[in-house]
DRENNULO-259770 format. One record per residue (C-alpha): residue in three letters; x, y, z. Coordinates in Angstrom, 2 decimals, padded with zeros to 5 digits, m for minus. Layout:
# DRENNULO-259770
<atom><r>ala</r><east>X</east><north>Y</north><up>Z</up></atom>
...
//
This chain:
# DRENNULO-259770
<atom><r>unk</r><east>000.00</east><north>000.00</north><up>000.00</up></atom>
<atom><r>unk</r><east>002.33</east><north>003.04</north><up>001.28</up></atom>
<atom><r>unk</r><east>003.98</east><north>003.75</north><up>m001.99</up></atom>
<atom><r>unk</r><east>002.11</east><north>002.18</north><up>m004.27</up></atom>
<atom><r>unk</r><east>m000.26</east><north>005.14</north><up>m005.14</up></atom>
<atom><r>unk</r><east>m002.76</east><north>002.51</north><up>m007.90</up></atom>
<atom><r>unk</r><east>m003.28</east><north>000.16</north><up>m004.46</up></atom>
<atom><r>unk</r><east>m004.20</east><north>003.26</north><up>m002.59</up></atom>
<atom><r>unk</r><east>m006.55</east><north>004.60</north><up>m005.01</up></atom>
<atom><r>unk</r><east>m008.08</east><north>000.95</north><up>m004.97</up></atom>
<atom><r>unk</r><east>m008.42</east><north>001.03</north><up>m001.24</up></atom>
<atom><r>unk</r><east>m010.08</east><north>004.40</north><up>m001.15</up></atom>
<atom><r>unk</r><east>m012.53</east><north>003.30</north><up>m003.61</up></atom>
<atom><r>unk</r><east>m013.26</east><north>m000.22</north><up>m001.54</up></atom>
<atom><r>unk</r><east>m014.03</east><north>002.30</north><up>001.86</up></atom>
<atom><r>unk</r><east>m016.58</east><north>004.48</north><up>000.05</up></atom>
<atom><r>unk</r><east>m018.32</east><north>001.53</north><up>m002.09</up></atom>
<atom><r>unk</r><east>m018.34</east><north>m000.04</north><up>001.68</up></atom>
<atom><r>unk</r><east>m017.93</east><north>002.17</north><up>004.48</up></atom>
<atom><r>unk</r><east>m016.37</east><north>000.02</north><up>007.08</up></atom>
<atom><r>unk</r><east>m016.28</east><north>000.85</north><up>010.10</up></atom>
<atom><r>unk</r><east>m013.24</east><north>m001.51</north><up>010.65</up></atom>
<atom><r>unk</r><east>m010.40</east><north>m001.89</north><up>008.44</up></atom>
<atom><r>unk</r><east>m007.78</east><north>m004.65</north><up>008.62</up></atom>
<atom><r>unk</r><east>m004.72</east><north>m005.14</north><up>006.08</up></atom>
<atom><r>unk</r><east>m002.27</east><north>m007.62</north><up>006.07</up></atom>
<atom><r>unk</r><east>001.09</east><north>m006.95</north><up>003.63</up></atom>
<atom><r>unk</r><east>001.01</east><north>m003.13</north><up>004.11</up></atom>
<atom><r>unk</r><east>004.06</east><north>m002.97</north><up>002.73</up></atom>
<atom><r>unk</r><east>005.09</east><north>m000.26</north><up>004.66</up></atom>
<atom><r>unk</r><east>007.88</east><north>000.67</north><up>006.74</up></atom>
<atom><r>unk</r><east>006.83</east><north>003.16</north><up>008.57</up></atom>
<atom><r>unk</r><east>003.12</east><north>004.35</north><up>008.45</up></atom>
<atom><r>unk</r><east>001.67</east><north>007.97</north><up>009.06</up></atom>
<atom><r>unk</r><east>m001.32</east><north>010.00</north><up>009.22</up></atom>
<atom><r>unk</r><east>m000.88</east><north>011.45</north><up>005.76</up></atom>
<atom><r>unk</r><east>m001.10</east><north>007.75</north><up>004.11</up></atom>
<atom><r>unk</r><east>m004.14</east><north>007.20</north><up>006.27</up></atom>
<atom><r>unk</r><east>m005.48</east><north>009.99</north><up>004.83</up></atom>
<atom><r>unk</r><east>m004.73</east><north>008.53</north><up>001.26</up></atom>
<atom><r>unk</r><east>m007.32</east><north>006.07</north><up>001.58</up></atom>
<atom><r>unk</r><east>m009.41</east><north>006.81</north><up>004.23</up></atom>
<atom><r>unk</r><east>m010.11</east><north>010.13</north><up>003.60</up></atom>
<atom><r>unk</r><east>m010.51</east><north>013.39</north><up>006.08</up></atom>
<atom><r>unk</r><east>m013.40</east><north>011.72</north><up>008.90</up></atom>
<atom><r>unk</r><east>m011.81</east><north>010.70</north><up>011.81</up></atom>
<atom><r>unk</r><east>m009.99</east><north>007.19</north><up>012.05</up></atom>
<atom><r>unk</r><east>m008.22</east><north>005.47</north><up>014.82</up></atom>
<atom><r>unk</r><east>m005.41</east><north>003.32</north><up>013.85</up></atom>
<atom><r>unk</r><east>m002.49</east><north>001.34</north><up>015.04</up></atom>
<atom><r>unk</r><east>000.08</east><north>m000.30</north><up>013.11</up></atom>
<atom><r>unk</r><east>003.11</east><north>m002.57</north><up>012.56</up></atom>
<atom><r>unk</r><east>006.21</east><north>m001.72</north><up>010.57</up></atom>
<atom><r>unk</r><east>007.31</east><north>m003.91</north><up>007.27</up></atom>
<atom><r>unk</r><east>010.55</east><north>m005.17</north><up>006.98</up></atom>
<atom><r>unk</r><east>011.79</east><north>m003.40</north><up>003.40</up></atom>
<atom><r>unk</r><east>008.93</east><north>m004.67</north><up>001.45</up></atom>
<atom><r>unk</r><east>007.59</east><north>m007.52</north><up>003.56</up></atom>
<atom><r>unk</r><east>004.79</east><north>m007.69</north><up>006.17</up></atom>
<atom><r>unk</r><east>003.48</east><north>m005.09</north><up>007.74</up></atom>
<atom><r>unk</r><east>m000.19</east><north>m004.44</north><up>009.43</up></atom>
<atom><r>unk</r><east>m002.84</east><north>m002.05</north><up>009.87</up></atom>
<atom><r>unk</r><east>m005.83</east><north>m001.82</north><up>011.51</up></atom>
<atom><r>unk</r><east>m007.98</east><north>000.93</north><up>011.40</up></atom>
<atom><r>unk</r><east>m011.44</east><north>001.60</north><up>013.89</up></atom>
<atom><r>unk</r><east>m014.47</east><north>004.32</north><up>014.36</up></atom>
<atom><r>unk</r><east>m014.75</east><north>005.13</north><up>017.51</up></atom>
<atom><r>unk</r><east>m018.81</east><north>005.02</north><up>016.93</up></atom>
<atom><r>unk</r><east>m018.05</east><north>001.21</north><up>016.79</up></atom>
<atom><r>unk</r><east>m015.37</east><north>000.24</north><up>018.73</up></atom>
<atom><r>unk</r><east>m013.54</east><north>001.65</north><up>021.44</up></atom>
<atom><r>unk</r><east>m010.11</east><north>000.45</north><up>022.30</up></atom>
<atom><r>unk</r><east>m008.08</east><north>000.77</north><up>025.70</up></atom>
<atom><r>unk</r><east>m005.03</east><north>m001.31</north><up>024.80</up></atom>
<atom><r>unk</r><east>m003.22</east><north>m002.02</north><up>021.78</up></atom>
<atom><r>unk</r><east>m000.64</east><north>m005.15</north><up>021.89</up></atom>
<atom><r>unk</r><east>001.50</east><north>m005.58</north><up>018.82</up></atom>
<atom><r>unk</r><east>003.57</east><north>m009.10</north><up>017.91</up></atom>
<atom><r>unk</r><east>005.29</east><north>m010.43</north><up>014.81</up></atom>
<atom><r>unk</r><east>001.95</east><north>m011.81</north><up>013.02</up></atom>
<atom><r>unk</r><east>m000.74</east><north>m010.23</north><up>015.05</up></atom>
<atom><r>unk</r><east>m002.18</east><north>m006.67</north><up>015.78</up></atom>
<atom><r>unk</r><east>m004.52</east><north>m007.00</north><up>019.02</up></atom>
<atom><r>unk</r><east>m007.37</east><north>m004.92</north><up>020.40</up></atom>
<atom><r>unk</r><east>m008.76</east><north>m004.60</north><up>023.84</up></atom>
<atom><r>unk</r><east>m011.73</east><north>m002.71</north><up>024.41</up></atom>
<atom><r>unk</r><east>m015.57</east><north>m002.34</north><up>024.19</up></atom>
<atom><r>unk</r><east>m017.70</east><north>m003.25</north><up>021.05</up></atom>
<atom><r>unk</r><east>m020.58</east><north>000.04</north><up>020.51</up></atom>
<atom><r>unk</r><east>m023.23</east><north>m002.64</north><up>019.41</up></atom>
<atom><r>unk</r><east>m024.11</east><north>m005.12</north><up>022.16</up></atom>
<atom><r>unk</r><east>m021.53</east><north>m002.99</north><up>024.96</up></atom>
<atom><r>unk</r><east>m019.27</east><north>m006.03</north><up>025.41</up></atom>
<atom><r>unk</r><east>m015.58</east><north>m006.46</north><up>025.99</up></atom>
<atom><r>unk</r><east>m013.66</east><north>m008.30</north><up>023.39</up></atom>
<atom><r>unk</r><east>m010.32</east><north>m008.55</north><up>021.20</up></atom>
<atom><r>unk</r><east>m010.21</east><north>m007.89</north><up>017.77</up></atom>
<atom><r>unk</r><east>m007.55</east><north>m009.16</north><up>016.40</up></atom>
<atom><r>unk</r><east>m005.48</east><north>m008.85</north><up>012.59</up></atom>
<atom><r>unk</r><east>m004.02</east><north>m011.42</north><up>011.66</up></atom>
<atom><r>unk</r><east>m001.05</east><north>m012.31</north><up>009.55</up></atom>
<atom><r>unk</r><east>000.11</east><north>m016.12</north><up>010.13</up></atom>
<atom><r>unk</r><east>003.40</east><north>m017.11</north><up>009.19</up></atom>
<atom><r>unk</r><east>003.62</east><north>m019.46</north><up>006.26</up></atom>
<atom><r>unk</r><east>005.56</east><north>m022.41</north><up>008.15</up></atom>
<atom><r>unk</r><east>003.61</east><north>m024.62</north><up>009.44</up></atom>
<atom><r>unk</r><east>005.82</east><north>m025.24</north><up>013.01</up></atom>
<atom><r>unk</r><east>005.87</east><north>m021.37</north><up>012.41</up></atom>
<atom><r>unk</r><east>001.78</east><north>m021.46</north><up>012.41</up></atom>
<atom><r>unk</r><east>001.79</east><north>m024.03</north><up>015.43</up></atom>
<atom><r>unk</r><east>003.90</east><north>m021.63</north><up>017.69</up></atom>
<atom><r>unk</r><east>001.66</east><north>m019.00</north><up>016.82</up></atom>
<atom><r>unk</r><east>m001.68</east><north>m020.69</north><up>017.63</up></atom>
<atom><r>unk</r><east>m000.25</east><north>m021.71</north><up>020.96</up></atom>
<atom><r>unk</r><east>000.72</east><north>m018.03</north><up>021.55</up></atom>
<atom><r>unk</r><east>m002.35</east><north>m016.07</north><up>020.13</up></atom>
<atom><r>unk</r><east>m004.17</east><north>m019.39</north><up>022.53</up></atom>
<atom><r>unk</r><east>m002.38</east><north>m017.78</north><up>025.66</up></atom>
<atom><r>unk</r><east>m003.23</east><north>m014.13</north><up>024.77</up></atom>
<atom><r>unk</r><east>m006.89</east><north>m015.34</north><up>024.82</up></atom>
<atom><r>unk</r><east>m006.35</east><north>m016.94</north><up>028.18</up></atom>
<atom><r>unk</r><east>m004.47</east><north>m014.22</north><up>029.59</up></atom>
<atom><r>unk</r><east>m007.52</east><north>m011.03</north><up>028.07</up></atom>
<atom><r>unk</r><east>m010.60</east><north>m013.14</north><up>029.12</up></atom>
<atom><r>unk</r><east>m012.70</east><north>m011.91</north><up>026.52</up></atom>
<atom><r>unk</r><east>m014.18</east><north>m012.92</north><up>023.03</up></atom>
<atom><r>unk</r><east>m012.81</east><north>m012.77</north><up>019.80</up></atom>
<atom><r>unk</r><east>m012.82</east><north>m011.29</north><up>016.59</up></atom>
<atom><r>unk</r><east>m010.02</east><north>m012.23</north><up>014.50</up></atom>
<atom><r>unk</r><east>m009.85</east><north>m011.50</north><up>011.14</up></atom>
<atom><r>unk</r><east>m007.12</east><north>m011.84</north><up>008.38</up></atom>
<atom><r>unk</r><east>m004.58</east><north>m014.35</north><up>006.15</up></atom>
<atom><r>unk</r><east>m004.39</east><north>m017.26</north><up>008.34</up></atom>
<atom><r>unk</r><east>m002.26</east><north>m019.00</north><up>005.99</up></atom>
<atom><r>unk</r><east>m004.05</east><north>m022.76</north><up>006.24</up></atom>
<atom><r>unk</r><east>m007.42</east><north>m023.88</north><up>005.04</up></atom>
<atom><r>unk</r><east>m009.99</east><north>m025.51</north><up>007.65</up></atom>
<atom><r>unk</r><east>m011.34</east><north>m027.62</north><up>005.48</up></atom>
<atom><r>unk</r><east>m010.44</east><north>m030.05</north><up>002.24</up></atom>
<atom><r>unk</r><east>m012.44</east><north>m028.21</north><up>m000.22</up></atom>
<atom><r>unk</r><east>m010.84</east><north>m024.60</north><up>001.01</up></atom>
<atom><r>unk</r><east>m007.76</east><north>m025.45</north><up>m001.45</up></atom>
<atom><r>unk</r><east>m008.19</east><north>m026.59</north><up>m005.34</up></atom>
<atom><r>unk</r><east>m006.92</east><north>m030.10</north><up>m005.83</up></atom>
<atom><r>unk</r><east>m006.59</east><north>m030.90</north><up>m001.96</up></atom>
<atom><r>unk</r><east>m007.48</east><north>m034.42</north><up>m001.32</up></atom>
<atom><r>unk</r><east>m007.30</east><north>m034.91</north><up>002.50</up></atom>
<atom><r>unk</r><east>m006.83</east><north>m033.20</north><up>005.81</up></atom>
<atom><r>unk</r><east>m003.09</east><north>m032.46</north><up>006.79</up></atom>
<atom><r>unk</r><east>m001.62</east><north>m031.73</north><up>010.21</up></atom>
<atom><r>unk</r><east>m001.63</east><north>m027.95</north><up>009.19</up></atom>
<atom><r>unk</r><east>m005.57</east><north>m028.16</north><up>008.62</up></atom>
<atom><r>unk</r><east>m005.86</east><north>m029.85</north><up>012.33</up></atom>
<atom><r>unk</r><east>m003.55</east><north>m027.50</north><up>014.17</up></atom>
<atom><r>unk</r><east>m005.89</east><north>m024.48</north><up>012.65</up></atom>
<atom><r>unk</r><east>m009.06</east><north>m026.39</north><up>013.78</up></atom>
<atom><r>unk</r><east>m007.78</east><north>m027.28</north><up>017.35</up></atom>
<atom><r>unk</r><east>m007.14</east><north>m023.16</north><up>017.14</up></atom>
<atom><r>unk</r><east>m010.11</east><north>m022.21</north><up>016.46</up></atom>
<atom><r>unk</r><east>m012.05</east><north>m024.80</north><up>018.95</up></atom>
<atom><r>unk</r><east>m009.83</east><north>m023.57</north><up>021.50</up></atom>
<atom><r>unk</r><east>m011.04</east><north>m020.00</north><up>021.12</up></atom>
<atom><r>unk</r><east>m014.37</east><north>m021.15</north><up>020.05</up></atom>
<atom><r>unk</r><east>m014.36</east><north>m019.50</north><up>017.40</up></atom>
<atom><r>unk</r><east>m017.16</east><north>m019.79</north><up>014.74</up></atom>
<atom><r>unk</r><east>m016.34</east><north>m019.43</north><up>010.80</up></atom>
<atom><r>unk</r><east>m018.92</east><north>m017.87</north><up>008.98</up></atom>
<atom><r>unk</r><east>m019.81</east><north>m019.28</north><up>005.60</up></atom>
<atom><r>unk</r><east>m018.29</east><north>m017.46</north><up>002.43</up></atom>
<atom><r>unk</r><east>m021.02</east><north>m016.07</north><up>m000.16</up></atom>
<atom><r>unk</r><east>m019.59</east><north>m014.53</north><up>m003.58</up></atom>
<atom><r>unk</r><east>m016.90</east><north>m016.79</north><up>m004.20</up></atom>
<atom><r>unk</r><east>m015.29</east><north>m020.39</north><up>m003.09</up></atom>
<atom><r>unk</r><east>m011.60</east><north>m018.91</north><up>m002.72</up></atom>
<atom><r>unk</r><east>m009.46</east><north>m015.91</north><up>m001.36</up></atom>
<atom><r>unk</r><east>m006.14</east><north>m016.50</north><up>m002.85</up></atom>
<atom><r>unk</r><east>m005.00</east><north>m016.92</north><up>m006.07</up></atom>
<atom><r>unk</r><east>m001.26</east><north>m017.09</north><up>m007.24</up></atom>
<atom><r>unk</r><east>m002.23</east><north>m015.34</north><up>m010.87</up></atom>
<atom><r>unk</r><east>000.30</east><north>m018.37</north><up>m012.58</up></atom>
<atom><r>unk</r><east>m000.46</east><north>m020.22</north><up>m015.52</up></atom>
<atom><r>unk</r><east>m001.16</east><north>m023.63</north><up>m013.51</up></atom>
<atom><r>unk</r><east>m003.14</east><north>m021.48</north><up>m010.65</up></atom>
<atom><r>unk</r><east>m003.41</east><north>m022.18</north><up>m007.19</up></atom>
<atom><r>unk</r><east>m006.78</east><north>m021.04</north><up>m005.14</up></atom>
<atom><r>unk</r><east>m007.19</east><north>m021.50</north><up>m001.98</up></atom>
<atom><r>unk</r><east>m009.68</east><north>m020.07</north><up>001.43</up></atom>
<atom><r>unk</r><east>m006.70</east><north>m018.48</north><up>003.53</up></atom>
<atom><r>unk</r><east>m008.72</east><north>m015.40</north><up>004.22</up></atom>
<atom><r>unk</r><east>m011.56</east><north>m015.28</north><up>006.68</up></atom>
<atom><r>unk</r><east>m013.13</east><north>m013.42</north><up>010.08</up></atom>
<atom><r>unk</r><east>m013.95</east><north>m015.63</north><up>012.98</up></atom>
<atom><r>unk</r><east>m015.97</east><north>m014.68</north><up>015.78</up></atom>
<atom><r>unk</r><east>m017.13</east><north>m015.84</north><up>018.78</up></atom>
<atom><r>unk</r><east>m020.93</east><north>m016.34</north><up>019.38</up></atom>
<atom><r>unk</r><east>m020.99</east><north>m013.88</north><up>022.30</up></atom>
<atom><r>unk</r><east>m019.92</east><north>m011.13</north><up>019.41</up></atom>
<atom><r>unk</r><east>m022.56</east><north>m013.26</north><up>017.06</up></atom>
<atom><r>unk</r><east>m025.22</east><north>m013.42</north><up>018.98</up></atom>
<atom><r>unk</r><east>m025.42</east><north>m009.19</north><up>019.02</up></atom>
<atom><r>unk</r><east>m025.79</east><north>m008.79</north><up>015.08</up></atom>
<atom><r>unk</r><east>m029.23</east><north>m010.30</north><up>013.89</up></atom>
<atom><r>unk</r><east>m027.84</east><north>m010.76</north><up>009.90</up></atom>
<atom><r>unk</r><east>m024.62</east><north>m011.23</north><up>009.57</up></atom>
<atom><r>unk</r><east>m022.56</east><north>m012.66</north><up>006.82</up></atom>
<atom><r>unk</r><east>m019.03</east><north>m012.97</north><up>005.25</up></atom>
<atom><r>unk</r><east>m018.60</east><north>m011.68</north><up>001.52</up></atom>
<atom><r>unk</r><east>m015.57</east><north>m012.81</north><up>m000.58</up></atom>
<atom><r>unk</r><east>m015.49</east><north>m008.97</north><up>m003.04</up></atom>
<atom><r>unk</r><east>m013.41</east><north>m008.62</north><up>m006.11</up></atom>
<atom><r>unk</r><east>m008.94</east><north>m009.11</north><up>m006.46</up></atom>
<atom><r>unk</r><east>m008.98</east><north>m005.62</north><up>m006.17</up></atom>
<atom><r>unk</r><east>m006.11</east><north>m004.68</north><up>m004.24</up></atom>
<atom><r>unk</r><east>m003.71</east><north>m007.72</north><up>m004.31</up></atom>
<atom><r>unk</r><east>m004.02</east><north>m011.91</north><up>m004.95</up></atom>
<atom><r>unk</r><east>m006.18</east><north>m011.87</north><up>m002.00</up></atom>
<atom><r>unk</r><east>m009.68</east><north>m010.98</north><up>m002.08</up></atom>
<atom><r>unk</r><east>m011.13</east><north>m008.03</north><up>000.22</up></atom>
<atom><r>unk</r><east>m013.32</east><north>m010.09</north><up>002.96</up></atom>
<atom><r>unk</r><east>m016.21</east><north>m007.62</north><up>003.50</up></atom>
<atom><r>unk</r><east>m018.49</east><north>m008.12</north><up>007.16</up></atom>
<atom><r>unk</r><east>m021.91</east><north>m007.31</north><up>006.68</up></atom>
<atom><r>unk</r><east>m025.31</east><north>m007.06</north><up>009.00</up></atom>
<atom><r>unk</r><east>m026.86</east><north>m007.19</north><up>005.88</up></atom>
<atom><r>unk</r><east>m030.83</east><north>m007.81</north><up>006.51</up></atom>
<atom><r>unk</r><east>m030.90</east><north>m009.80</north><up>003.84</up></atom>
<atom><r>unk</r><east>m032.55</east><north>m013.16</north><up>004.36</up></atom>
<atom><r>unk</r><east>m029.27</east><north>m015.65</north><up>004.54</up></atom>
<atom><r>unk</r><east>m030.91</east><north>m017.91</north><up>007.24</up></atom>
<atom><r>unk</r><east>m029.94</east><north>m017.99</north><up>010.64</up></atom>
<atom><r>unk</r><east>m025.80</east><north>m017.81</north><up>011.27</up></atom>
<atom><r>unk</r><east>m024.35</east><north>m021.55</north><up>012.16</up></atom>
<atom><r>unk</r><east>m023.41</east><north>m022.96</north><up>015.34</up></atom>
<atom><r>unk</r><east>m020.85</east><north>m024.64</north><up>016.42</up></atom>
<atom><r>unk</r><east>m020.43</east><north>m027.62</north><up>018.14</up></atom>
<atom><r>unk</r><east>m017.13</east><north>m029.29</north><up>019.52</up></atom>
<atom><r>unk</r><east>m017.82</east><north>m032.98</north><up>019.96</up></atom>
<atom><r>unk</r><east>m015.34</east><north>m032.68</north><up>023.45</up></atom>
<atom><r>unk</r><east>m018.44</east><north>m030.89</north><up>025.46</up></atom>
<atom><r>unk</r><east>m020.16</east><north>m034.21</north><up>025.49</up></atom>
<atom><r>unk</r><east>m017.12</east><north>m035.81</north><up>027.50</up></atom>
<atom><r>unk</r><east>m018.33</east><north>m033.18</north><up>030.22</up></atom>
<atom><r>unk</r><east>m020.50</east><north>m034.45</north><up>032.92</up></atom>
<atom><r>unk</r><east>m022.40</east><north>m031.31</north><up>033.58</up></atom>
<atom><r>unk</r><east>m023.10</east><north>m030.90</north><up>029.10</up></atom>
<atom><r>unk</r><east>m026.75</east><north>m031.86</north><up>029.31</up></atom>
<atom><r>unk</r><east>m028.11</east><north>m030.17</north><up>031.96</up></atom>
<atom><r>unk</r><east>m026.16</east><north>m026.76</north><up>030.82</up></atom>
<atom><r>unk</r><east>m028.02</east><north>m027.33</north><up>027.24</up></atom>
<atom><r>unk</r><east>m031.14</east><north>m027.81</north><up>029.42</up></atom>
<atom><r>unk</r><east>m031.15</east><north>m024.95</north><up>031.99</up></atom>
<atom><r>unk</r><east>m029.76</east><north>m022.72</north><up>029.31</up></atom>
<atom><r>unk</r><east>m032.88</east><north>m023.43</north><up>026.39</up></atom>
<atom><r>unk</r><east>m035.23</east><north>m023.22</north><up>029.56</up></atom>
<atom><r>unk</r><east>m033.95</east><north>m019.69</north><up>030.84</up></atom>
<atom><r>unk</r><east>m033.36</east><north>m018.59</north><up>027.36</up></atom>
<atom><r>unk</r><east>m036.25</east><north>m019.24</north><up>025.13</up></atom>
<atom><r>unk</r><east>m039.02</east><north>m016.96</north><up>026.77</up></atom>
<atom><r>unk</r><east>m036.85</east><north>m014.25</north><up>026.12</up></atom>
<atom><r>unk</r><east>m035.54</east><north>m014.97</north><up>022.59</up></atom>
<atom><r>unk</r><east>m039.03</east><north>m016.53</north><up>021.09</up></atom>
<atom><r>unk</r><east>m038.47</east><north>m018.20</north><up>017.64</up></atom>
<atom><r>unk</r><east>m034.36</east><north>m016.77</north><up>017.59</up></atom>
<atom><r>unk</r><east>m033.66</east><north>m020.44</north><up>018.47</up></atom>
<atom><r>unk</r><east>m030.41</east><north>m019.62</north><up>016.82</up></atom>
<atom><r>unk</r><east>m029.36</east><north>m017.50</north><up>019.55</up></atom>
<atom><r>unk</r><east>m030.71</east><north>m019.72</north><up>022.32</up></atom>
<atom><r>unk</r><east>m027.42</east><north>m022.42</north><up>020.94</up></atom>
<atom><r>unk</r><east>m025.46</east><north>m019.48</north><up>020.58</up></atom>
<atom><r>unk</r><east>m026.26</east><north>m018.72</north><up>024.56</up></atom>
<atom><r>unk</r><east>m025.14</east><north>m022.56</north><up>025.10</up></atom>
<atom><r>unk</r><east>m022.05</east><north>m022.42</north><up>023.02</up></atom>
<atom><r>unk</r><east>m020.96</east><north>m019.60</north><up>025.44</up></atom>
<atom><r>unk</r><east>m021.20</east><north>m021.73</north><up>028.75</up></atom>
<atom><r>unk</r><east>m019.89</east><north>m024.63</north><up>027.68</up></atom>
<atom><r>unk</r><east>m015.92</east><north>m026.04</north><up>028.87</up></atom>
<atom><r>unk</r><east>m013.54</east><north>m024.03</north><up>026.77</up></atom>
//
């Protein structure tokens, strides 16, 4: 981005097509970012931001906030990962939000889940991480894939850690594309949330936009009101080895469904949340 004046114009056209009111970027490119390249993009309204330095031409992050929708009180930077404590507007709850640049070893990745796993344990709050994780979840994430590796499990025991929930992707199958003549395409792009941040936006859904900007696609968040059906839940087949799973399932649907009517959705989401992490 930084330098590269066609990416910014690019970006500034994404934010008023879209008008985010949080803005993550992986691969900024740049070395040392300012107010004035802010500006370049985002315009003259009022932007927080916090970012992390590139090396030369590698790396670098960025992660930009309204205040009218986030509010942060601590900003922790690492190699990889740009996280935010602090209250969520919608909902008034206390969570991370987190952007996310995995390494592209795989003991690399493994390291990192086990750290970004002890940042969680150490904030005590929910998630919302969003960026290049650098593995695919699932077999059909990556063209010509043909079975689960130990890269795929270490990102899934991630995100069950953190209970984290993937949204599904509408507008395309794939993030990433390496432009060759034999192309690769793969998922390596997504948000993840966890369903006490869910459970606060009625209809929301994950968009794969346009290459745009780069061989990665813009992921665009929506709460669009448009009818997608109700957002998944998550299950981790581990609760059931816990003694105490049933009757939390049952006191929780009990207490939960006068209040929430036909949103049954939300009454799992409530049980997701109380579960053993």
């Amino acid at each position: 981005m930084g330098k590269d004046i066609a990416n910014s114009e690019a970006l500034r056209k994404l934010i008023q097509d879209h008008n985010p009111s949080l803005l993550l970027i992986q691969e900024s490119k740049t070395a040392s970012m300012n107010a004035e390249i802010i500006r370049s993009f985002w315009g003259q309204s009022p932007i927080s931001w916090a970012s992390s330095d590139s090396i030369g031409l590698a790396g670098g992050l960025l992660i930009c906030w309204d205040s009218d929708f986030f509010v942060a009180d601590n900003i922790f930077k690492s190699e990889g990962a740009i996280l935010l404590t602090g209250t969520l507007k919608v909902g008034n709850i206390r969570c991370v939000i987190a952007n996310i640049y995995a390494p592209n070893s795989e003991s690399q990745r493994r390291s990192f889940w086990d750290f970004l796993h002890s940042k969680w344990v150490e904030f005590g709050y929910p998630w919302m991480a969003g960026g290049d994780f650098n593995s695919v979840l699932r077999v059909e994430e990556r063209r010509g894939l043909d079975s689960v590796n130990s890269g795929m499990r270490d990102f899934e025991n991630f995100t069950n850690n953190l209970c984290l929930v993937d949204l599904p992707l509408l507008g395309r199958k794939f993030t990433c594309t390496n432009n060759r003549l034999n192309a690769s395409y793969s998922r390596l792009d997504r948000f993840l949330f966890d369903p006490a941040i869910l459970c606060h936006f009625d209809s929301i859904c994950q968009w794969g936009l346009d290459f745009t900007l780069s061989d990665h696609c813009p992921i665009l968040i929506s709460n669009s009101h448009d009818n997608w059906g109700p957002t998944p839940f998550k299950f981790i087949n581990g609760w059931l080895d816990s003694l105490d799973c049933v009757k939390i399932i049952e006191d929780t649907w009990a207490q939960s469904l006068p209040a929430l009517g036909t949103n049954h959705h939300l009454v799992l989401y409530s049980i997701n949340s109380r579960l053993p992490r």
